[in-house]
C-alpha positions as CSV (number, residue, x, y, z in Angstrom):
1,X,26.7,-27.6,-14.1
2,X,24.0,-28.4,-11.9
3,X,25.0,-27.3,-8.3
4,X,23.1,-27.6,-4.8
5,X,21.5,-24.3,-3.6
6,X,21.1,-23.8,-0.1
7,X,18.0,-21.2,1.3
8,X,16.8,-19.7,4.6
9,X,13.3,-21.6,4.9
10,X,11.9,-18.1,5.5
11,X,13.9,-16.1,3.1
12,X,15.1,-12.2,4.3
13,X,11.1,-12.4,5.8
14,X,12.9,-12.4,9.7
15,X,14.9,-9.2,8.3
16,X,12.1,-7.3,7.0
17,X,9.8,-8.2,10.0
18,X,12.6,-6.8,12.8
19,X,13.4,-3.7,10.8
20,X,9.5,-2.9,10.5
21,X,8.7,0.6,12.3
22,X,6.1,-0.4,15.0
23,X,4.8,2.9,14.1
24,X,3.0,1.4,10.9
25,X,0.5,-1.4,12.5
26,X,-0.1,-3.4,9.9
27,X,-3.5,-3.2,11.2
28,X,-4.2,0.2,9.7
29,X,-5.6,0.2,6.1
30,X,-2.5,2.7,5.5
31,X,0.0,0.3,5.9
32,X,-1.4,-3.1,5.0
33,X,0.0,-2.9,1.4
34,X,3.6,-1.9,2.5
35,X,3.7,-4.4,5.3
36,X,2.1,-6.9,3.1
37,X,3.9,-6.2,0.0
38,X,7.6,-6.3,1.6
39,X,6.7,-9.4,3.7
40,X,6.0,-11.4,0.7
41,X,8.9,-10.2,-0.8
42,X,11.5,-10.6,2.0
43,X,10.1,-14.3,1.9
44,X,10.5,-15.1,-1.6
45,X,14.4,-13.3,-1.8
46,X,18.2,-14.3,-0.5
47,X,21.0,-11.5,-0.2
48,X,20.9,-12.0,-4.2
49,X,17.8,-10.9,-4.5
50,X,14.4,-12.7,-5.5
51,X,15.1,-16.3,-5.4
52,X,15.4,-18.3,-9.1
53,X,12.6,-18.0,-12.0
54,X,11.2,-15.2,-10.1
55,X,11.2,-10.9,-11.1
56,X,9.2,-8.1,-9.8
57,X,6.7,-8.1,-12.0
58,X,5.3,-11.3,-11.7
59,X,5.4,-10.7,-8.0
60,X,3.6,-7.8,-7.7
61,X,1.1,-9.6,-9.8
62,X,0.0,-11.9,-7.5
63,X,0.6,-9.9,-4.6
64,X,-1.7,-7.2,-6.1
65,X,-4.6,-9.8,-6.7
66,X,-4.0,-11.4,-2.9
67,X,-8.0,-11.3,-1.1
68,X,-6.3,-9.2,1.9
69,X,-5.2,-6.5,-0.3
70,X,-8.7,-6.2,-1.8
71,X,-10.3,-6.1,1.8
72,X,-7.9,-3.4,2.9
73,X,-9.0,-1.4,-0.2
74,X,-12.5,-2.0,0.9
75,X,-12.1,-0.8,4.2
76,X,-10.0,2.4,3.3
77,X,-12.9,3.2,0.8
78,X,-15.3,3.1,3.3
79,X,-13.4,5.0,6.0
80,X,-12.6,7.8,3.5
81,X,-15.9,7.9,2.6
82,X,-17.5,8.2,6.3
83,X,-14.4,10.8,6.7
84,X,-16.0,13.0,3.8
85,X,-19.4,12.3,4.7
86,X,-18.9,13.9,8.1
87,X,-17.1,17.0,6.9
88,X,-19.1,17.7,3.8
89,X,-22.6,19.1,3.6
90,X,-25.4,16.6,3.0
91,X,-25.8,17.8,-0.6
92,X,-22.0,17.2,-1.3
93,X,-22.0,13.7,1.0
94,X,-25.2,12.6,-1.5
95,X,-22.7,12.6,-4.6
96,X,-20.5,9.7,-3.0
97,X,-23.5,7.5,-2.9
């Protein structure tokens, strides 16, 4: 049978944003995935879980592929790369170029 299937407009998403350490800013490069990752998936479940037709898999997929994951990446790149560059020697920092 076909019955009626009642949802939180925001999913677990207010769960998952309370139980978030304020020790991990988003803001940080480090964290962005985690934060980003577990807020999109607190939104798309119930207490059963992901919500119908979807699996992990597929969400990952496009959570992966999102433009504020690729900037994060971006940015940790370049910060690690500044980070080496100022502890290696000028010969070693030329081989990140």
């Amino acid at each position: 049978g076909h019955g009626m299937v009642l949802r939180q407009l925001e999913g677990s998403s207010h769960d998952f944003l309370w139980g978030w350490s304020s020790d991990k800013a988003p803001s940080q490069a480090a964290h962005l995935p985690d934060f980003f990752r577990g807020l999109v998936f607190a939104t798309m479940s119930d207490a059963n879980g992901l919500v119908e037709g979807l699996d992990d898999a597929t969400l990952d997929y496009y959570v992966q592929s999102h433009p504020i994951l690729e900037s994060s990446t971006v940015l940790e790149r370049i910060v690690t790369e500044d980070v080496l560059r100022k502890v290696l020697s000028p010969s070693q920092s030329r081989r990140l170029r």
